[in-house]
N, C-alpha and C positions, 0 to 999 in steps of 0.2 A: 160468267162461265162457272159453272158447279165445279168444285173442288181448288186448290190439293185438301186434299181428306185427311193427311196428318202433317206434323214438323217435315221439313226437309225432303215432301214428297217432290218428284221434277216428276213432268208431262212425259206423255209418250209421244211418236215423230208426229200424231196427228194433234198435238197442244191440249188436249185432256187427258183423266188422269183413272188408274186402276182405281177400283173396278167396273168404271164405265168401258175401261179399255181392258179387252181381254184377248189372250191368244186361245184359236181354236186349232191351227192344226200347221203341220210344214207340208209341201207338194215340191214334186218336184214337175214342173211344166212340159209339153208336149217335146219343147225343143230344147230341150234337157237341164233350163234353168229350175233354180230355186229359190222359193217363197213361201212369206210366212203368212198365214191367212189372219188376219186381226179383226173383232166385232167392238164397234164402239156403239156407245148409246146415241151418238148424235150425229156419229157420219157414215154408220154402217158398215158392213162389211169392204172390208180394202185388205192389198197386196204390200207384202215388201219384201223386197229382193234381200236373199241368204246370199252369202258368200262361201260356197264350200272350204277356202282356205281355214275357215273357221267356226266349220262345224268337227263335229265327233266322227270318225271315220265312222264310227256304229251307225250313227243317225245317218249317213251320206249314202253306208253301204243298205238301210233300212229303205231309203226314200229311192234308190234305184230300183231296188226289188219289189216293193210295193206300190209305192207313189205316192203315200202320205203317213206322216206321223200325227196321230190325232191325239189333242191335249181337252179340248173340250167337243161334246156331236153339238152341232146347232141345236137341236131342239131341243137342248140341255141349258142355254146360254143363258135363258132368263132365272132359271132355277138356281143356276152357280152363282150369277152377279147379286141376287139379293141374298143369297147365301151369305158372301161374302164381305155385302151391307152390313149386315145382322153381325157378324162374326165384329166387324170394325165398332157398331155403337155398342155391344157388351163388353168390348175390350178397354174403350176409349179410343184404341192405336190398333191399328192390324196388328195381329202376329208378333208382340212385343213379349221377351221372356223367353223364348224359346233356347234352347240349348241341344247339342248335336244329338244327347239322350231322347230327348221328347220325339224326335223329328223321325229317329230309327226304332223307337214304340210305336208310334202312328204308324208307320209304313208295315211294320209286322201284323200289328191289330189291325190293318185291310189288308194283310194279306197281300203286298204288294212287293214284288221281283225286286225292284231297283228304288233307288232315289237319284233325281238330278237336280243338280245346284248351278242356278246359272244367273248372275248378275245381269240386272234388266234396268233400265230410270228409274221406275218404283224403287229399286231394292233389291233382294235376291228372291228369286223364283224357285219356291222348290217344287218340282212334280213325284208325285207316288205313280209307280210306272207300273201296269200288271197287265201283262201282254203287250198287244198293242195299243192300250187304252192308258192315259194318263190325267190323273188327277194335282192341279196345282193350285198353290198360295204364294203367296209374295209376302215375306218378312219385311219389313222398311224400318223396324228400329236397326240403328246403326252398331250399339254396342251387343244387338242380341246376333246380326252377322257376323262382327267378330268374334266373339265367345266360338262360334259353329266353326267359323273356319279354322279358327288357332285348334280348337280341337279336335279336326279332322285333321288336319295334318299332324298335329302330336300321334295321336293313334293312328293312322295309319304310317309314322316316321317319314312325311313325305318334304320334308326340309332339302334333299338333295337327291329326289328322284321325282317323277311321274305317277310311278303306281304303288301300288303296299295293300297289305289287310291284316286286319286283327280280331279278336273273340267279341262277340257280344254273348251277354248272358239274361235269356228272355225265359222266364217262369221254369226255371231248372234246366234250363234246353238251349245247349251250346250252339250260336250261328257264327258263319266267318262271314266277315261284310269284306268286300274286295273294291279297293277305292281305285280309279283311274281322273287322274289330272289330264284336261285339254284344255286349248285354247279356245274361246268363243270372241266372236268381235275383240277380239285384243287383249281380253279379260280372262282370268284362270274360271274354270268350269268344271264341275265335280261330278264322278257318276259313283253312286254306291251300289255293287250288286251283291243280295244278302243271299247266301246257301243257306237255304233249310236244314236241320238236322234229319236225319234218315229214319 
């Protein structure tokens, strides 16, 4: 069975591993459940039931109104997964080094509304949100998670609250990033939404 692809990588609920396993989108279903659409390379598209208790009200109040959060389109799926091949053998390690700076310059240089941080098997998920459309990666070094999280909650002061924001300073041009703490499956989950300067 092909992979884990780096240290410490664990399977996802189907026993293989990103980025053969990719999330494409959340629905929420005719009779009002919710699920997360997943493409593996070797057992296809499959369902897994969301639990609203722990999702984002944003995302809950999103998939009512629309009826889907789309993180990758299908006929994009082939083009992401060897993307993210490619990204893995230049790196050695997916996504290793990364720090809370890098992650909130990516998101500005595409030009991207939000960021969300959500702890997955892999590792933490980060998506670039811009509109409805989001683009994600999965960190899986362990010390470059912590580095991001300690210091998203230092700057945003979120030691004894949920929410907070602070200044970023991109090419002379003041943004306020506005952080909100939720719960996802059990686990804290971060949304960052960045204001443009005017």
């Amino acid at each position: 069975m092909p992979g884990p692809y780096f240290p410490d990588q664990q399977p996802a609920e189907c026993g293989h591993y990103y980025p053969d396993v990719l999330r494409l989108r959340d629905e929420r279903k005719p009779n009002g459940t919710f699920v997360r659409i997943v493409d593996c390379t070797y057992c296809g598209q499959h369902e897994l039931p969301l639990d609203t208790r722990h999702l984002a009200k944003e995302l809950v109040r999103k998939l009512k109104k629309s009826g889907q959060e789309v993180a990758i389109k299908d006929d994009e799926v082939a083009k992401v997964r060897k993307k993210r091949f490619e990204e893995m053998l230049s790196t050695g390690q997916k996504a290793t080094g990364l720090t809370l700076q890098s992650l909130i310059e990516t998101a500005i240089q595409q030009g991207a509304d939000a960021i969300e941080l959500e702890y997955v098997t892999e590792g933490l998920e980060v998506t670039y949100v811009s509109g409805s459309l989001g683009i994600g990666e999965v960190i899986a070094n362990r010390e470059s998670i912590k580095t991001i999280i300690n210091e998203l909650v230092t700057q945003a002061k979120l030691e004894h609250k949920r929410r907070g924001t602070f200044k970023w300073i991109h090419a002379g041009r003041e943004y306020e990033v506005r952080v909100e703490e939720y719960d996802s499956f059990g686990e804290s989950a971060f949304r960052l939404i960045l204001k443009r300067p005017k």
